[in-house]
C-alpha positions in Angstrom: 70.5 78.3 56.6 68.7 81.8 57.1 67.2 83.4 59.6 64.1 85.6 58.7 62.3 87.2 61.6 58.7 85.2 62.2 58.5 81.3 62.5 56.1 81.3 59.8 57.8 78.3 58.0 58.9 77.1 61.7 62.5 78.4 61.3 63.5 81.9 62.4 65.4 83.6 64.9 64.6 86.9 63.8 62.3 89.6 64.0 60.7 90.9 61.2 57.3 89.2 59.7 58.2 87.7 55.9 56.3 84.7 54.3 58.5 81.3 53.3 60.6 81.3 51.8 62.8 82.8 54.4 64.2 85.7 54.0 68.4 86.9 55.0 68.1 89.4 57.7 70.4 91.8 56.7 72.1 89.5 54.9 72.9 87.3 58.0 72.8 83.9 58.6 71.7 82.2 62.1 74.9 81.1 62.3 76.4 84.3 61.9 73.9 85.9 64.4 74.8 83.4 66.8 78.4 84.0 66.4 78.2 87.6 67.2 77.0 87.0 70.3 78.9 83.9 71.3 82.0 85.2 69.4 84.1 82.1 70.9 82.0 79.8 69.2 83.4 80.1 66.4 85.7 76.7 67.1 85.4 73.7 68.8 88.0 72.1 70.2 86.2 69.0 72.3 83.3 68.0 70.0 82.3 65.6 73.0 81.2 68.7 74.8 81.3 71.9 72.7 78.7 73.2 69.2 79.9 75.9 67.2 77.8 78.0 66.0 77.3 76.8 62.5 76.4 73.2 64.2 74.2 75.1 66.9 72.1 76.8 64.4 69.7 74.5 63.4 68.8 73.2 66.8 68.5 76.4 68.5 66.1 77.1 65.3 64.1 74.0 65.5 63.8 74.9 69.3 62.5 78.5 69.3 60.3 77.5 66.7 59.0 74.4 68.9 58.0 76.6 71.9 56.7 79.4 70.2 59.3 82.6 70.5 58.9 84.9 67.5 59.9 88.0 67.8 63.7 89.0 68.1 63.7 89.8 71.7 62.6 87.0 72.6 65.3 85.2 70.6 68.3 87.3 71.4 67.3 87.2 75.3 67.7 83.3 74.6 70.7 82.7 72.8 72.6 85.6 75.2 71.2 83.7 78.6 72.1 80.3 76.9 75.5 81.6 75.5 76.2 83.0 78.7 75.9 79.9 81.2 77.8 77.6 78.5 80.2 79.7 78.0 79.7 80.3 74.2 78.6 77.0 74.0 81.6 75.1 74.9 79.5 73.4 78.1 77.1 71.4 78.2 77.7 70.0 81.9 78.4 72.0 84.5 82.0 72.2 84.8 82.5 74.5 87.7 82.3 73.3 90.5 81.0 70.4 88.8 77.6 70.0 90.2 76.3 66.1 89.7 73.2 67.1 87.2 73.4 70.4 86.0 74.1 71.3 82.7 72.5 72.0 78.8 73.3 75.0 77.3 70.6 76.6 79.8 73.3 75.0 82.2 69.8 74.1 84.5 69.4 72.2 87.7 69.0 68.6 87.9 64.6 68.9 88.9 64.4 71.4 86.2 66.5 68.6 83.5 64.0 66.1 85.2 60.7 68.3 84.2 62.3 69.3 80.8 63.3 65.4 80.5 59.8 64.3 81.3 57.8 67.0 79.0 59.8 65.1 76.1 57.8 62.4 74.6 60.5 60.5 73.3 62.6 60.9 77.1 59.6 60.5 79.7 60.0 56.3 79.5 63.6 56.5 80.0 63.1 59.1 82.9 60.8 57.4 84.6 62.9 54.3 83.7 65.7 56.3 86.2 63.7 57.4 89.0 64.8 58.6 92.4 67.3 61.2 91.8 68.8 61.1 95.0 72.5 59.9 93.8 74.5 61.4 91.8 74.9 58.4 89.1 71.1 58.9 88.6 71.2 63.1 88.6 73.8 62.0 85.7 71.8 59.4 83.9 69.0 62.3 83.9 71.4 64.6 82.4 73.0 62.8 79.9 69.7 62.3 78.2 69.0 66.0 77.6 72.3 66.8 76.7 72.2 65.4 73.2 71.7 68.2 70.6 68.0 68.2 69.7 67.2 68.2 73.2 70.0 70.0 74.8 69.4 73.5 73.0 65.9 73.8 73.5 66.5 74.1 77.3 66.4 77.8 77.1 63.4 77.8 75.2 61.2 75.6 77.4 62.8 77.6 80.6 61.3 80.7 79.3 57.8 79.7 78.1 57.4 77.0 81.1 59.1 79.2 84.5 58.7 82.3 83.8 55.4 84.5 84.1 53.1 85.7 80.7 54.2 89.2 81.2 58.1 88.4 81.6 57.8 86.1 78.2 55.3 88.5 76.4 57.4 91.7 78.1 61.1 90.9 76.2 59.5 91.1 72.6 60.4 94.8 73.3 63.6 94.3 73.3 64.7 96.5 76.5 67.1 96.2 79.5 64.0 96.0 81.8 62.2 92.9 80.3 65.9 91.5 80.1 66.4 92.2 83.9 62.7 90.6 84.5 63.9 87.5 82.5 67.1 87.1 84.5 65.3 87.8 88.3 63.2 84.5 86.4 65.9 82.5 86.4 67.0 83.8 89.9 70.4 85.6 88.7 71.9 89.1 89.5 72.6 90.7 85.8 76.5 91.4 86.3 78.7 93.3 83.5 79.3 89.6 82.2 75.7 88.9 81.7 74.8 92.5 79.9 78.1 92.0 77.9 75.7 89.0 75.6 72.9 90.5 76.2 74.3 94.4 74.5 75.6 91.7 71.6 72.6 90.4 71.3 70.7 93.4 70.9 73.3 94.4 68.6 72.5 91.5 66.5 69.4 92.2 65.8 69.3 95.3 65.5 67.1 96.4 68.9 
């Protein structure tokens, strides 16, 4: 599977317009993209919870295609924020300190899993089916359904193009620090070292 820059065939995680059939981006696959900036994805050691990055790719494909990012900042703004919070994708519950709720690889609240759960045609019966989430059995229930893989890495995605304003979605297809650091006061985090540290590798890997 290879990523080409535009979702003009619905697949890409790139940046630079082609027509299908897709093209390598410098010779890179998604997989390998993905790996470079979630180098510890590379393995998998508790497939009940963890992706690599080969079995990440084509959901974290389907999903920027799904909600409309195209252009490689975009993308690499994604995967790094989403990388980041699941620790290379090794998490898809919160683990520390173990929060009742939280969790995909956007590692979100439990009301933002309930809004993403109920924009989901094939989850809002189910959600609905759960209700109150006032315990924690039901912040849980809510969870588990967005944490299976088709759903579970287009969290980021829908964060982004749902949350955040026009100009902060619009603003990162440049690529820079600022539009990064507009993203992240989005999501209501401080950028620290650890957080630029994906974010450089994800420039990196596409070349911005």
């Amino acid at each position: 599977m290879k990523f080409s820059s535009t979702l003009s065939a619905g697949l890409a995680l790139a940046g630079m317009a082609v027509a299908a059939p897709l093209e390598v981006r410098d010779g890179k696959s998604a997989a390998q993209i993905i790996g470079e900036i979630a180098p510890n994805s590379l393995t998998c050691a508790d497939a009940s919870e963890c992706r690599t990055n080969v079995q990440a790719a084509p959901f974290l494909i389907d999903a920027m295609s799904k909600y409309g990012l195209k252009s490689s900042g975009q993308i690499a703004a994604v995967l790094s924020l989403t990388a980041f919070e699941s620790v290379d994708y090794k998490y898809k519950h919160n683990i520390s300190p173990g929060r009742p709720g939280q969790g995909t690889s956007n590692m979100q609240m439990i009301d933002f899993n309930v809004e993403y759960a109920q924009s989901i045609d094939e989850l809002k019966t189910q959600v609905g089916a759960i209700g109150s989430t006032a315990t924690d059995d039901a912040k849980n229930k809510v969870l588990a359904l967005v944490t299976d893989d088709k759903y579970n890495f287009g969290s980021g995605p829908w964060f982004l193009t749902t949350k955040c304003p026009p100009d902060v979605v619009s603003g990162l297809t440049a690529g820079t620090d600022a539009a990064f650091n507009a993203y992240m006061s989005c999501v209501g985090v401080t950028v620290t070292p650890d957080r630029m540290a994906y974010w450089t590798r994800a420039k990196a890997a596409f070349g911005l």
